[in-house]
C-alpha positions, -999 to +999 in steps of 0.1 A: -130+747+798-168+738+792-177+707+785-213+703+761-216+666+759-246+657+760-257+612+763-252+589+795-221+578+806-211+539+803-216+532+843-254+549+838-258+523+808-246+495+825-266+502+862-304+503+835-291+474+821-287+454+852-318+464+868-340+457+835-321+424+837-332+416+871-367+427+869-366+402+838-355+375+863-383+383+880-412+385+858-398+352+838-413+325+861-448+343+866-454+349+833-444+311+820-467+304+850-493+326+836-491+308+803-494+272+818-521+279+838-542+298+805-537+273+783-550+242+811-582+263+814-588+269+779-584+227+775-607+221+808-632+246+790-629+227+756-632+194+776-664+208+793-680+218+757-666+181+747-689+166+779-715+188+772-721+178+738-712+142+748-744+145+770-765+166+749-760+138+719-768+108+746-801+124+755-811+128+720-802+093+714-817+081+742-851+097+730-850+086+693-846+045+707-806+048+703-788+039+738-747+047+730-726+017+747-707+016+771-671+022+765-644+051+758-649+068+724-622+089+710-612+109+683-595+139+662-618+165+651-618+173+610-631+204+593-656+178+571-672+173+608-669+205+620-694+212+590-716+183+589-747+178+610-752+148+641-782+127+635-788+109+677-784+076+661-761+063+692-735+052+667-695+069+673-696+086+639-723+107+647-706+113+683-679+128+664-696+151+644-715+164+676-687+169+687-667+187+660-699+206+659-700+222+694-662+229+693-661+244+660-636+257+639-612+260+676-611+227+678-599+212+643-573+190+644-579+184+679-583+152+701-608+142+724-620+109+745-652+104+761-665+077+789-698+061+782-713+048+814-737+017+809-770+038+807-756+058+778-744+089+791-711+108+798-692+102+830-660+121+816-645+136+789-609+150+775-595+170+753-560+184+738-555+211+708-531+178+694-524+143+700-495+141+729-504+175+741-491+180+777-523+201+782-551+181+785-586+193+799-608+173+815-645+169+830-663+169+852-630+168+874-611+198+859-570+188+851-548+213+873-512+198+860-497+191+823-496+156+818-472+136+799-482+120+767-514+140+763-544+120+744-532+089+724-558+077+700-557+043+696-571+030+658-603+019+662-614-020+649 
């Protein structure tokens, strides 16, 4: 008697199953990897666009008669900023909107802190797609870990 079954039989099944189950085992931790280590450069390039306009607002500041103070400036990105334009006046507001401005619609909603040195320019800046973050860029000194807490923004007096 002929047999015409035609399919796999339950052992066949069960041996793809276990090997697609082990190469899953496999692939998991690189990939999660793979995500961590994206979204830290993505943050350490948004920080660098943070510095960049940080510095390129300083200098413009600097040559209108405006020196910045020294201190740590912070803040959360708006779409109102995003569309307004800087005037170099020195003053935080505008450091905001220079800001917004260079990170665009990306960063909305977004936090960020600079460090003002005592001649008016940028020794450092952060930045996190959302307040307490665990991926937070930084730069000059590029962030290789996930922090805990991400960026707090303290209110401002």
């Amino acid at each position: 008697m002929k047999k015409n079954q035609k399919g796999f039989t339950l052992v066949e099944l069960i041996v793809v199953i276990a090997i697609i189950g082990i190469l899953a085992a496999i692939l998991a931790p690189n990939l999660v990897k793979y995500i961590k280590d994206a979204k830290l450069t993505t943050a350490n390039t948004n920080a660098q666009s943070v510095f960049t306009a940080a510095e390129s607002f300083a200098t413009a500041s600097i040559t209108a008669g405006k020196q910045m103070t020294s201190s740590t400036y912070s803040g959360k990105v708006t779409s109102a900023d995003a569309a307004s334009e800087a005037t170099p006046d020195g003053e935080e507001s505008s450091l905001k909107i220079a800001i917004a401005e260079a990170l665009g619609d990306k960063g909305v909603d977004s936090v960020w802190t600079v460090k003002i040195d005592a001649k008016g320019f940028p020794t450092e800046a952060k930045y996190a797609k959302a307040a307490g973050d665990i991926y937070v860029g930084c730069h000059p000194k590029e962030n290789t870990s996930t922090t805990t807490g991400g960026i707090i923004l303290t209110p401002q007096s």
